[in-house]
N, C-alpha and C positions, 0 to 999 in steps of 0.2 A: 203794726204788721198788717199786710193784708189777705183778709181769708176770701177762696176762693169757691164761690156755692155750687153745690153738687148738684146736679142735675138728672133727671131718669136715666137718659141714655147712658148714664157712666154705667163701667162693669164693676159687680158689685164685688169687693175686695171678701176675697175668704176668711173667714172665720180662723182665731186661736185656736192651735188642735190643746184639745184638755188634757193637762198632765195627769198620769192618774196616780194617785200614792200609792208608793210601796209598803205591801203588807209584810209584816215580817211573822214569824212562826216563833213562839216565844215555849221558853221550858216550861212544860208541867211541873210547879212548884207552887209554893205560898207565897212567896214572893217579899220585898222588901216595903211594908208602907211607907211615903213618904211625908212631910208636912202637910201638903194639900188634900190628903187621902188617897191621891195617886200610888196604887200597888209597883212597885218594879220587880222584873223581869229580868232574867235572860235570856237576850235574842236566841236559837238555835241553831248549828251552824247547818249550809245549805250542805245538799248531798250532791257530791260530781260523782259523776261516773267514771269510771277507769277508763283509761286509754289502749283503746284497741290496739294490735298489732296490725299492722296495714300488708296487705302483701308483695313481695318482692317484685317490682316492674322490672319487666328484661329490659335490657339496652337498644334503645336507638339503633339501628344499621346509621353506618357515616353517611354523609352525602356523598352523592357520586360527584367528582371530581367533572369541570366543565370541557368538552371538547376543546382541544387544542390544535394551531395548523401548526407546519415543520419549525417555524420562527416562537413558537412557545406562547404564544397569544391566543386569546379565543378567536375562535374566525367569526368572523364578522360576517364573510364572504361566501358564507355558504350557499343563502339563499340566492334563488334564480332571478335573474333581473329581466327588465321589460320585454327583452325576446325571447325566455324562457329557455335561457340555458342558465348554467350554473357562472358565475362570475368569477372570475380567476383572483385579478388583482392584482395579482403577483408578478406580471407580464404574460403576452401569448404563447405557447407553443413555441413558436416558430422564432421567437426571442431569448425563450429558454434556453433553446437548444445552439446560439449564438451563444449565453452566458456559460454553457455547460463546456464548450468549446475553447472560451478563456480562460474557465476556474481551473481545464486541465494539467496536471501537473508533471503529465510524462509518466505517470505509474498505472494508467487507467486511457491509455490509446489518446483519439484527439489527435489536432495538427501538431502540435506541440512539440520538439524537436529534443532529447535531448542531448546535452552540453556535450562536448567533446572533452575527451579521458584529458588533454593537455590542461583545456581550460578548469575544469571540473579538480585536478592533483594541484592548481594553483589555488583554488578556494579551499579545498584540505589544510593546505600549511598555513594559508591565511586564519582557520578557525580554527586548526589544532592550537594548546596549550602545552599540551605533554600531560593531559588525563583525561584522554578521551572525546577532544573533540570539544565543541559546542562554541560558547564565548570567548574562552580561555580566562574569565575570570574578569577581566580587565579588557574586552572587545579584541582579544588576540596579542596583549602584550602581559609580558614574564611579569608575575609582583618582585618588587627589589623586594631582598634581604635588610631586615633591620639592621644598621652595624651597631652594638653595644655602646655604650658610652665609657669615653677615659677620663680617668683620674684627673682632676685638677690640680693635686699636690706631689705626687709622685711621677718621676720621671719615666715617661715610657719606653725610651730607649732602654733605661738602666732594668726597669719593672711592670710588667705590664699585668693594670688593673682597671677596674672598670669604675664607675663615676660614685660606687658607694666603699668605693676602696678597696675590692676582694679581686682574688685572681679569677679569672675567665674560665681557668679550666675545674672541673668537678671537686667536690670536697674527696677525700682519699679515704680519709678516717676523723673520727670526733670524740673528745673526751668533754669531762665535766669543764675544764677552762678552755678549750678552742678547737678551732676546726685544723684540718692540716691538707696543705696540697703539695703537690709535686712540686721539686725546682724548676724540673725541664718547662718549656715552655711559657715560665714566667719568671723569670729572670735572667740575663744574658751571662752566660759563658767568661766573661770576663768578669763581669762582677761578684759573680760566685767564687771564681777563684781568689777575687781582692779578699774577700770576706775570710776564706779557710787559710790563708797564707795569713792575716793580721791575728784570728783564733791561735793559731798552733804559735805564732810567735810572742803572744802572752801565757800561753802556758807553758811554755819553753820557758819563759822568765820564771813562774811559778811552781817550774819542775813536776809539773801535771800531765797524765797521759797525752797527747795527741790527738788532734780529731779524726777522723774519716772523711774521705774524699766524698762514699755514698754511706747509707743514703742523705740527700738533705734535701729539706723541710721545708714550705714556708707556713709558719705558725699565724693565724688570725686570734688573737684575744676575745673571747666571749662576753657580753655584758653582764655585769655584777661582777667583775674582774676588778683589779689593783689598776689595768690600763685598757679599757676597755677599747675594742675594735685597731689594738696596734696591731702593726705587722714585723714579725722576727724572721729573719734567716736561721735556720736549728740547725745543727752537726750534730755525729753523736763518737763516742771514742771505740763503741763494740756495739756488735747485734744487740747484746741484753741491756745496754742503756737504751738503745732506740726504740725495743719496744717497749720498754717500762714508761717510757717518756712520753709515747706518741698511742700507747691504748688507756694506760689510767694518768697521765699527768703527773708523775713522779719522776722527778728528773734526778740522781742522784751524782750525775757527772755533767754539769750542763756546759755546752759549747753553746751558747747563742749570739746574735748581735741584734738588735731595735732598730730598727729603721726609725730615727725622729727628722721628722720635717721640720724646717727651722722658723717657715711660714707653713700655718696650717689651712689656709684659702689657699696659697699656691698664686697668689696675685701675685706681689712681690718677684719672688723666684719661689725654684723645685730644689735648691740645699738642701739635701737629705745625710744627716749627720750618722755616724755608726757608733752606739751604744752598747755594748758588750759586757758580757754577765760570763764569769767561771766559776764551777763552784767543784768541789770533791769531797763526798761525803766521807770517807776513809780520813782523809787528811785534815779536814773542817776548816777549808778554807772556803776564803771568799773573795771574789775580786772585781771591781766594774774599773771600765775603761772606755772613754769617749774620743772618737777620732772623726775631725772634720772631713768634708767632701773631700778636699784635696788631697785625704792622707797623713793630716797630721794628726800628732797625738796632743788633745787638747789636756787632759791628767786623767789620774786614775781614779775617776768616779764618775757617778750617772749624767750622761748628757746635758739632761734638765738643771743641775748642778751647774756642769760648768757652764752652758750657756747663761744664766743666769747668776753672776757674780752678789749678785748684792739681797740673797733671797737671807731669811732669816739665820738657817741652819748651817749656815757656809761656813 
């Protein structure tokens, strides 16, 4: 390695500052001797001072917020420029008063003309909607109405339901097993009557009251039912079976029919087969009877039955 010789002129490098040792303050005691004859001690602890309470400083005043021009910016342009006037920026005067001229809107003077009552009642209809004007929601055009969706298994002409298989129109009343809505309107006229002429002519065989023309029913099945989400045509024979039947679900004269779909997609065909249930609690009878689309009478038991011949229980 090579050392380099120091010379006068170099500056003389400062000195190690001298650590000095800590003294410490030891207990007034006799203390422990140790091997070496060394007495020990304990240190004693240093004393701090408490901590003053400091006094409340007030608050700050906020800063003042910095001058702003009409466009919400700081100006810039305040200061007076080389000819010692004030500097616009913004345009002259005399420019202004051109822009003040164009910005006018007809409510505040200006050349500005306005529109004639023809022209002006043809922009109304163009903006009105029918709530007061404006966009009309849709730049001046009506919103279409949703049309619900229909049933894919049940025929519409004969029933009309919508795509989760319930009538369109409002629930009426509701028990522990289903909902119940009106005939009118969801069902046609003719098939309501196939239905109360095929009832009273199995109960006529079984020498059982007669149905009622009204009221009638269409019964929805509630889930956690024997047939969840079917749909029944109801009759009833008197006032007092109908509302026994249609507030608590106790039917003790029952006029019904099941509407079974023969395909339950509705791809195929809408074959909706009639299922029919009589019962008379007086008499204790019982009676199901299945009649095809067409009207015939397939036998005297549940549809499900006869459509399928070869099930176990047959």
């Amino acid at each position: 390695m090579l050392c380099t010789p120091a010379l006068a002129s170099d500056a003389k490098k400062p000195a190690a500052p001298v650590v000095e040792e800590k003294k410490f303050n030891y207990v007034e005691e006799e203390g422990t001797p140790g091997r070496s004859g060394y007495v020990y001690k304990r240190v004693a602890r240093e004393a701090y001072e408490e901590p003053k309470q400091r006094p409340k400083e007030e608050p700050k005043p906020p800063p003042k917020p910095e001058a702003k021009d009409s466009h919400g910016k700081p100006d810039a342009h305040g200061k007076p420029d080389d000819h010692g006037k004030p500097a616009d920026a913004h345009g002259k005067p005399e420019e202004k008063k051109k822009d003040d001229k164009k910005k006018d809107d007809g409510h505040g003077g200006g050349d500005h003309k306005e529109p004639k009552k023809e022209e002006k009642k043809k922009d109304d209809k163009k903006k009105d909607d029918g709530h007061g004007g404006g966009h009309g929601g849709g730049h001046g055009k009506a919103e279409k109405k949703v049309e619900p969706t229909v049933s894919a298994v049940y025929d519409s002409a004969v029933i009309k339901l919508d795509g989760n298989n319930r009538p369109l129109t409002p629930v009426v009343q509701t028990n522990t097993y289903a909902d119940y809505f009106l005939c009118r309107k969801t069902i046609s006229e003719k098939y309501k009557k196939t239905v109360l002429d095929e009832i009273n002519t199995f109960a006529d065989r079984m020498g059982l009251p007669r149905a009622q023309e009204t009221p009638c029913m269409i019964k929805v099945a509630k889930p956690k039912t024997k047939f969840p989400g079917a749909i029944y045509i109801e009759f009833y024979v008197d006032e007092k079976a109908a509302k026994e039947c249609i507030r608590i679900g106790e039917c003790g004269a029952t006029r019904l029919a099941m509407l079974f779909p023969k395909d339950k997609t509705g791809v195929k065909s809408k074959d909706v087969y009639r299922s029919y249930v009589l019962t008379d609690e007086h008499k204790y009878v019982r009676s199901s009877f299945c009649v095809s689309p067409d009207g015939k009478l397939l036998g005297e038991k549940n549809c499900y039955v006869a459509l399928h011949p070869d099930w176990l229980f047959n």
